[in-house]
N, C-alpha and C positions, 0 to 999 in steps of 0.2 A: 463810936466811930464805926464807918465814916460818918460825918454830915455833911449834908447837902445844902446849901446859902445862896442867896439870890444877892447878885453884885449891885451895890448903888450904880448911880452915873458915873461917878468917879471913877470905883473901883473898873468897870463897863470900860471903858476907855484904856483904864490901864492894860486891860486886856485884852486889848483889837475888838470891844462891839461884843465878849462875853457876859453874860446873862445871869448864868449860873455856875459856880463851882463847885468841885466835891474836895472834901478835906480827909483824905485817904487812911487808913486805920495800916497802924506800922505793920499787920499780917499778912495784907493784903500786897504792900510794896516786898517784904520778902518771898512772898508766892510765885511774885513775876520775877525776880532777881532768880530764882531756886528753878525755872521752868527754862531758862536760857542755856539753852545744849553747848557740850564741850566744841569748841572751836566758833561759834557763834557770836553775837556780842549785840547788845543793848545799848541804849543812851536814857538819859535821865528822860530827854522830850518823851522820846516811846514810854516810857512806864506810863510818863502823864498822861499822853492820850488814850492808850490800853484805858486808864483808871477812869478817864472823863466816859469814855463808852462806855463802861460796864455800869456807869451811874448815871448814864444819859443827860450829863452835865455837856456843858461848854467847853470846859476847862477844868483843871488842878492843882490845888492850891503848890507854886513850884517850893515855898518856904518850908512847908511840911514833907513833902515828897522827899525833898533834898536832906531833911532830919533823917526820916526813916529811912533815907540809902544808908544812912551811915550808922544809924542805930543796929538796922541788920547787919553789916559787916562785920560790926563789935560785938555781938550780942554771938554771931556765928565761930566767932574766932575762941569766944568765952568760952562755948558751949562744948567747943571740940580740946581745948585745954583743961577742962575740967573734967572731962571725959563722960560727959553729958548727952554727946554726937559723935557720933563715927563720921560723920564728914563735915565740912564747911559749905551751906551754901555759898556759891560760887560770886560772889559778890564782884573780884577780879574782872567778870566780863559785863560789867555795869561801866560806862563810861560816860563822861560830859558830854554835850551835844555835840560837841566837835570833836570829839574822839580821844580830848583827851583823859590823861588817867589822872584819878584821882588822889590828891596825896593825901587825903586827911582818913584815907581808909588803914585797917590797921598793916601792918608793917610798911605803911607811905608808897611812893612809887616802886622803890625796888621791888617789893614783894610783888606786887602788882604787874609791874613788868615782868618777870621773873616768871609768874602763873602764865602771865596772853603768850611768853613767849614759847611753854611748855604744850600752849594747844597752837602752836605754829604760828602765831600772827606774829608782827614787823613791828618795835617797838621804836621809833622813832626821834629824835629831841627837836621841837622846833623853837628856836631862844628857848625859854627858861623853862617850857614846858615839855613834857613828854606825851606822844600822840601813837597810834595806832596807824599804821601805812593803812591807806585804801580802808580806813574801816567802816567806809560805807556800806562797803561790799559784803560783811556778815554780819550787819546789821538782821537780826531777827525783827519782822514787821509787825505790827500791831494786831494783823489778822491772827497771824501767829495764834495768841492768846484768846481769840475772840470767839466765842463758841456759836 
């Protein structure tokens, strides 16, 4: 990993006219999750595109991406419980594309909220979900990362 694969027609269509995907290597989605400054914040779309640039794909695969957010979060939390790391990559300022927070990450939304509200941002409920006030606004962009 990664690999790089060329989409059928099918898959082409499922994905607005993309061509080719990249299938992201879990180090790789930790790297960008780990590069995202205190008070800043990401969304899963942003990683994918970061990842599709750097491998001059179309596209990335969202199924694996979505694995590997949540394998680093776990894998981060492990590492600092075990006393493996001195710190947790920041996993916390990783959010859905619409800002909201993620509950399948380890300590669910509280912890989560609990962190974004720690680097200042607006922790929000909208129905059953929890969102980010305005967090378009420290969305970290893609160029960001892009060398």
């Amino acid at each position: 990993m990664p690999k790089i694969v060329e989409l059928d027609e099918k898959l082409s269509r499922r994905y607005k006219g993309a061509r080719t995907m990249v299938i992201p290597s879990p180090e790789e989605v930790m790297q960008i999750m780990g590069r995202v400054p205190r008070g800043a914040l990401i969304s899963v779309s942003e990683i994918r595109k970061i990842l599709a640039h750097k491998h001059g794909t179309d596209t990335t695969c969202p199924l694996t991406t979505g694995i590997f957010i949540w394998i680093a979060a776990n894998a981060s939390r492990e590492m600092v419980e075990k006393g493996l790391a001195n710190k947790e990559t920041p996993f916390w300022r990783t959010l859905k594309s619409k800002g909201e927070l993620v509950e399948k990450y380890p300590g669910g939304t509280e912890y989560q909220k609990s962190k974004l509200e720690e680097e200042g941002h607006r922790v929000i409920q909208k129905g059953k979900k929890w969102v980010v006030e305005n967090f378009s606004n420290n969305i970290v962009h893609p160029e960001f990362f892009m060398e």
